[in-house]
Phi, psi and omega in degrees: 000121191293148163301114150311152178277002170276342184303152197261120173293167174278148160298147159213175205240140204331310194292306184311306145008273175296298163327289174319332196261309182248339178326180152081171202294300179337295191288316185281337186287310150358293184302290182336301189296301173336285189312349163279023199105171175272175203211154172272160158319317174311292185304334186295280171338287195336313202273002199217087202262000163279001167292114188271132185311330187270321166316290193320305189319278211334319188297312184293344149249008158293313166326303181313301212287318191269032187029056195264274198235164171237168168272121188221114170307172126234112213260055164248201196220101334320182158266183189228154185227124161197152217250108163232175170289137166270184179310294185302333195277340148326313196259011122304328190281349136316351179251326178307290179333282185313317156002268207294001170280325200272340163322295175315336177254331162312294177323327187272316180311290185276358152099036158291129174291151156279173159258145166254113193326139185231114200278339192273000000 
């Protein structure tokens, strides 16, 4: 049942939030890739090989649904699909960015090679 808008939110605490939204094995790797440019369904799959196609939908469209990135249909044969970071999901990719510095370095601290991002 949808909120009046008189109606009082709840308090809640930022970070859970912030989670619910980016949270989960998925979601930020999912922006992270986004933030080099869009991408097809394919290129995704491609980045995230642990990933199951009915898992890829559900993410992409909970992203879609917390307006993290949009969707662009193409009414061609096949049809095309394709994925960028929306405004909010933009204004993320900097706090993702410290993540992975602060990861890199954890890593390096326990002798993990890193990965490199690979845009093809």
């Amino acid at each position: 049942m949808p909120k009046i808008a008189s109606q009082k939110q709840e308090e809640q605490c930022s970070v859970d939030y912030a989670f619910q939204r980016i949270g989960g094995k998925y979601k930020a790797r999912i922006l992270w890739h986004l933030s080099y440019g869009t991408k097809r369904y394919g290129e995704l799959k491609r980045h995230l090989r642990d990933i199951t196609p009915k898992m890829l939908t559900q993410v992409l469209r909970e992203l879609e649904a917390d307006q993290l990135i949009t969707r662009h249909v193409y009414l061609e044969v096949p049809p095309r699909v394709e994925y960028s970071l929306d405004v909010t999901g933009r204004e993320l990719v900097p706090a993702i960015e410290l993540l992975s510095g602060w990861a890199k370095l954890q890593m390096k601290k326990k002798n993990i090679p890193a990965m490199a991002y690979q845009t093809a």
